[in-house]
C-alpha positions as YAML, in Angstrom:
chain: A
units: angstrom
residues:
- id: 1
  name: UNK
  ca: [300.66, 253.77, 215.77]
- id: 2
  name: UNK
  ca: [299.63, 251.04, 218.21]
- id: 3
  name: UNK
  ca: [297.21, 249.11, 216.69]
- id: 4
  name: UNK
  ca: [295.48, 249.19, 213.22]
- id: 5
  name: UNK
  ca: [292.99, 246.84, 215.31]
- id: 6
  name: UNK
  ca: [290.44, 249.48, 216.76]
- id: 7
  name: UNK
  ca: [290.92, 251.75, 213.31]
- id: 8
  name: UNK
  ca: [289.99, 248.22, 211.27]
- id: 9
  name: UNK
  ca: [286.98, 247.09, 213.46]
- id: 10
  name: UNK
  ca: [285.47, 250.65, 212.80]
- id: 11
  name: UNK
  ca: [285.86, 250.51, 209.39]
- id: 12
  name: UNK
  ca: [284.28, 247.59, 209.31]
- id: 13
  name: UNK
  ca: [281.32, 249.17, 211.48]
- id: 14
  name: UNK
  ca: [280.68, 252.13, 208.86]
- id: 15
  name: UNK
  ca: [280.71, 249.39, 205.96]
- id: 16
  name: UNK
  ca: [277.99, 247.41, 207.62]
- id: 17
  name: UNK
  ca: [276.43, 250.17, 208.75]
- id: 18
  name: UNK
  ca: [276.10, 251.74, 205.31]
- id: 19
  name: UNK
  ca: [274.82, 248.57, 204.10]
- id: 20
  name: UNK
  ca: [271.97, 248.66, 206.34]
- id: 21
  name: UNK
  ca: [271.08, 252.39, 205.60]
- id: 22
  name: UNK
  ca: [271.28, 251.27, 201.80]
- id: 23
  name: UNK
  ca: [268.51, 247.80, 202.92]
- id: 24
  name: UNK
  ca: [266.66, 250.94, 204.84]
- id: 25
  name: UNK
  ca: [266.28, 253.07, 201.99]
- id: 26
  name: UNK
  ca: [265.53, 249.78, 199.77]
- id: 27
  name: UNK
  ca: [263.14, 248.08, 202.53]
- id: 28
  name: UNK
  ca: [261.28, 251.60, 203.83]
- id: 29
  name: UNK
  ca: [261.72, 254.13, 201.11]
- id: 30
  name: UNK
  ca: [261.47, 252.28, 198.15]
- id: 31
  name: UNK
  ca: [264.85, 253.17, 196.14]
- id: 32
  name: UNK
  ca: [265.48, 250.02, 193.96]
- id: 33
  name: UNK
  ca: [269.21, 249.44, 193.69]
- id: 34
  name: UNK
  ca: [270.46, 249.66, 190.07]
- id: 35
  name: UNK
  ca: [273.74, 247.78, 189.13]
- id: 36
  name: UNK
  ca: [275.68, 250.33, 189.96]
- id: 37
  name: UNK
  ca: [274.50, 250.75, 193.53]
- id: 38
  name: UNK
  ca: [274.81, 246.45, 193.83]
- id: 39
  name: UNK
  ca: [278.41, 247.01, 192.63]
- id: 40
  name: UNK
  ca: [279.45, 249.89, 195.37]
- id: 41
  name: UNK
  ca: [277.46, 246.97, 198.23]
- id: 42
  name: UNK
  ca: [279.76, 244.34, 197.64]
- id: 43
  name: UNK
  ca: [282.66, 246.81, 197.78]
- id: 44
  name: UNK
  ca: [281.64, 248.00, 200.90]
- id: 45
  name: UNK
  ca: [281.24, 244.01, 201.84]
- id: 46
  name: UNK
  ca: [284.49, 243.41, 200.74]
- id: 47
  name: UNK
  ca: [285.96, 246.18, 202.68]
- id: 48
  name: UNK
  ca: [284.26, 244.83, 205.60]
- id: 49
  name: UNK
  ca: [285.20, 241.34, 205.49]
- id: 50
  name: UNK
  ca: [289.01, 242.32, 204.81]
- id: 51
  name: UNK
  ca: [289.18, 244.68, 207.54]
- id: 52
  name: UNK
  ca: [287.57, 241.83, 210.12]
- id: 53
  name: UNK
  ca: [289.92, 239.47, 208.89]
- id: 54
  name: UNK
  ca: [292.61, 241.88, 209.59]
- id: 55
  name: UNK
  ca: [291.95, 242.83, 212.80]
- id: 56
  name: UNK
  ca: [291.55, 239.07, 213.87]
- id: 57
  name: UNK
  ca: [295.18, 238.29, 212.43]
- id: 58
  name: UNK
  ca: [298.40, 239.15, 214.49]
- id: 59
  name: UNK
  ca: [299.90, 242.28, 214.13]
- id: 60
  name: UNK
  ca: [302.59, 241.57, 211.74]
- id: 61
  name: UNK
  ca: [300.42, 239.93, 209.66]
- id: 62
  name: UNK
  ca: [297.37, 242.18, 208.69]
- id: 63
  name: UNK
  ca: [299.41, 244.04, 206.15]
- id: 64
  name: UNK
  ca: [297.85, 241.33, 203.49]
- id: 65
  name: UNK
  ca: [294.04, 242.07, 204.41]
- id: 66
  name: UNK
  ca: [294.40, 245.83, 204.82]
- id: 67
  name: UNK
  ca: [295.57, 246.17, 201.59]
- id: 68
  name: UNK
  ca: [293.18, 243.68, 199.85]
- id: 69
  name: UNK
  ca: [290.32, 246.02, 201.95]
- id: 70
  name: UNK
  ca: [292.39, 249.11, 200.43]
- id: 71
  name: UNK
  ca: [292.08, 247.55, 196.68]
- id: 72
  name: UNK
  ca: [288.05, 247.19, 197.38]
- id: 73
  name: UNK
  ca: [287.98, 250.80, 198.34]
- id: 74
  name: UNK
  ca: [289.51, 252.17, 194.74]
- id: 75
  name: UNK
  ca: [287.21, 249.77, 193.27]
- id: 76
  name: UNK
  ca: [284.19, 251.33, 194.59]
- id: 77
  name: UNK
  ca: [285.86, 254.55, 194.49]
- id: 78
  name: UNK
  ca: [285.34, 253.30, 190.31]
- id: 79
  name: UNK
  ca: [282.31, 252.05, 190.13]
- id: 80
  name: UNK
  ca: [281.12, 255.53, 192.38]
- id: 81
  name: UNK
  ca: [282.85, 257.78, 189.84]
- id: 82
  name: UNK
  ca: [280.56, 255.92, 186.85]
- id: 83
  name: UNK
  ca: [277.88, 256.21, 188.80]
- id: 84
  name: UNK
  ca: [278.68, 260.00, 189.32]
- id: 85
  name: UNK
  ca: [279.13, 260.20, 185.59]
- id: 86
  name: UNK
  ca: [275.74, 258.39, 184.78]
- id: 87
  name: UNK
  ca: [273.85, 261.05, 187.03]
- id: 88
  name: UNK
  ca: [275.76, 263.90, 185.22]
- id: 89
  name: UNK
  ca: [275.41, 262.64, 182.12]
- id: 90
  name: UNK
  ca: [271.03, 262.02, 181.71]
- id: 91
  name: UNK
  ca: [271.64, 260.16, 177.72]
- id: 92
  name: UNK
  ca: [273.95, 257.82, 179.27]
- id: 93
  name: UNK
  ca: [272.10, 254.45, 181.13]
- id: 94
  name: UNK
  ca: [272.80, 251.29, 182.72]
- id: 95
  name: UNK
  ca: [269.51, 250.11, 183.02]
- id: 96
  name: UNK
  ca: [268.66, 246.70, 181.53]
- id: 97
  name: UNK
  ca: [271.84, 245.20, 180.16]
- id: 98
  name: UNK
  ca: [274.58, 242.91, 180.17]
- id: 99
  name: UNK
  ca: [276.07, 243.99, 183.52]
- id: 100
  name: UNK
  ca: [272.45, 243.97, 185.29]
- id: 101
  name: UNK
  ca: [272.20, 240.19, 183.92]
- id: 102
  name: UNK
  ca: [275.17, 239.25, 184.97]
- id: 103
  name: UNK
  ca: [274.95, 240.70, 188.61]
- id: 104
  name: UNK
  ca: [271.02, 239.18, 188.73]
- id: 105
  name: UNK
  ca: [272.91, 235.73, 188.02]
- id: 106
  name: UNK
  ca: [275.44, 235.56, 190.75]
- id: 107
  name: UNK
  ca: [274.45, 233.15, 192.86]
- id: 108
  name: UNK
  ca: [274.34, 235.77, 196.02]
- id: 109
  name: UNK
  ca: [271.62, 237.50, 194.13]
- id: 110
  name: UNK
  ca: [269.53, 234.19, 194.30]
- id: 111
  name: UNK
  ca: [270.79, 233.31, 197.87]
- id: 112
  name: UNK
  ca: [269.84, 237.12, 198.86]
- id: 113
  name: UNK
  ca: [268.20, 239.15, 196.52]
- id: 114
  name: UNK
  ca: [267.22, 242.17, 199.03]
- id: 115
  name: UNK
  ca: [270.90, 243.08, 199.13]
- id: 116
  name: UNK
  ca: [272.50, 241.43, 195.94]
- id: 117
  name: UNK
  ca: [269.84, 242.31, 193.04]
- id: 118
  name: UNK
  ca: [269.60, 244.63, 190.72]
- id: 119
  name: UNK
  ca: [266.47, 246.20, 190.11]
- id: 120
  name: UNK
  ca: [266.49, 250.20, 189.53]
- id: 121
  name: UNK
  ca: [267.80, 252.28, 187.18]
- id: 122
  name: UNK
  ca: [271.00, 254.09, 187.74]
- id: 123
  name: UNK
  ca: [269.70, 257.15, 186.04]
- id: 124
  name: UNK
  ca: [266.61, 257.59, 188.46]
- id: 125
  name: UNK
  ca: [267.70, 261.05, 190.46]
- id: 126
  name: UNK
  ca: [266.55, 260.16, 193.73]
- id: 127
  name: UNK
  ca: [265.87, 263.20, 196.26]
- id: 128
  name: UNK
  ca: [269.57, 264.19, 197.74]
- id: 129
  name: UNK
  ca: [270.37, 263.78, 201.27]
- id: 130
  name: UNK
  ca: [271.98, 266.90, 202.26]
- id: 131
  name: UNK
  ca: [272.11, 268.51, 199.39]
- id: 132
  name: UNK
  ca: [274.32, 265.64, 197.57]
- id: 133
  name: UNK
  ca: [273.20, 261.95, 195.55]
- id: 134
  name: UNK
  ca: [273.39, 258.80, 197.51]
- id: 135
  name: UNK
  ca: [276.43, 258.13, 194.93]
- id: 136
  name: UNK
  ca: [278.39, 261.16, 196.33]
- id: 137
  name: UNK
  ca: [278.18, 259.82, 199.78]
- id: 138
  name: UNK
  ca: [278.94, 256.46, 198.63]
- id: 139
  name: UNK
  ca: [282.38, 258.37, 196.98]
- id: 140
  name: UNK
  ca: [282.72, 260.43, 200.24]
- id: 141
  name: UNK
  ca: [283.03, 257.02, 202.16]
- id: 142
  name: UNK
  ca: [285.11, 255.34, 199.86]
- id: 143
  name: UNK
  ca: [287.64, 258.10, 199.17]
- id: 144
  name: UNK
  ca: [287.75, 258.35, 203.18]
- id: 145
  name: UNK
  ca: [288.07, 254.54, 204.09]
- id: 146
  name: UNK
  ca: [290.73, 254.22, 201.41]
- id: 147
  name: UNK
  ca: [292.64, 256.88, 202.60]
- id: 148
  name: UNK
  ca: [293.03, 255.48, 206.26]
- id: 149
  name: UNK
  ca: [293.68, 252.04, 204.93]
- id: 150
  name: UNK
  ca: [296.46, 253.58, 202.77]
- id: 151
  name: UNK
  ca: [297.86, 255.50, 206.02]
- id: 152
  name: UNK
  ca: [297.79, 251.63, 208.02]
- id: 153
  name: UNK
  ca: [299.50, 250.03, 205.02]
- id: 154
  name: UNK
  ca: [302.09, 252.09, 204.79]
- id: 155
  name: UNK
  ca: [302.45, 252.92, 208.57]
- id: 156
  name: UNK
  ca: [304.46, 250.53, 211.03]
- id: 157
  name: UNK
  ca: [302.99, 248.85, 213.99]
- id: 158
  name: UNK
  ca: [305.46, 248.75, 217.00]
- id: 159
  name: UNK
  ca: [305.93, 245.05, 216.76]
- id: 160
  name: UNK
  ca: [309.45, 243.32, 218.22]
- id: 161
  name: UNK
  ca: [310.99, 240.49, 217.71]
- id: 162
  name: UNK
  ca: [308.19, 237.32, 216.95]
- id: 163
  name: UNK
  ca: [305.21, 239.72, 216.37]
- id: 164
  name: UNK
  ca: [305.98, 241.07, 220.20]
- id: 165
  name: UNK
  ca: [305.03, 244.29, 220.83]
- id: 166
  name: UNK
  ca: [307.82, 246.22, 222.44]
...
């Protein structure tokens, strides 16, 4: 492989860019994010920020950030899987409790509670978007994003002597 550069920056891309379909669907359609669905946004932040980080460090170096960006994508590869569960499972909630208290007191749900607070209920089915729940295509993304950040980890950039590329 070349470059893990152009692969990083578009990872980055779909993160953000799933972050604003999930402030669409907030802002415009009315879906109230329940803990579960803050949880799987600051994974995809995470991701986001590592992967930008990476691909503005030298070559030899990005190793660190793509795999802290590959640890945020099994954690929300987690917290999708409970929400998965929670859908298939209609006596189990996460509405109002500890964990929704706790992620309403984090200071980024004060500094920007569009994005960072919890306000829904995980249980609510809303209508699926082709044919599978917002926290299937949260899982889709994750399980995809993950698996190209495992393939840059463990892949070698052609790098020389000093970080030179060859």
């Amino acid at each position: 492989m070349r470059s893990s550069k152009p692969v990083l920056l578009g990872i980055a891309a779909i993160c953000i860019g799933l972050i604003g379909a999930a402030l669409y669907l907030q802002i415009v359609e009315h879906m109230l994010p329940c803990p579960l669905c803050v949880l799987q946004r600051y994974a995809f932040i995470a991701i986001a920020i590592f992967c930008l980080i990476g691909a503005a460090m030298p070559r030899g170096t990005r190793r660190i950030s793509i795999g802290l960006a590959t640890a945020s994508g099994f954690t929300g590869i987690g917290i999708a899987t409970k929400h998965l569960y929670v859908l298939a499972n209609p006596g189990f909630s996460c509405g109002i409790d500890p964990l929704e208290t706790g992620l309403n007191k984090i200071f980024l749900a004060n500094w920007w509670p569009t994005l960072f607070r919890a306000d829904g209920l995980c249980e609510i089915p809303y209508p699926p978007t082709l044919g599978l729940s917002l926290p299937a295509w949260a899982m889709i993304g994750f399980v995809l994003m993950t698996c190209t950040l495992l393939f840059l980890f463990f892949s070698r950039e052609k790098t020389g002597m000093f970080g030179k590329h060859r």
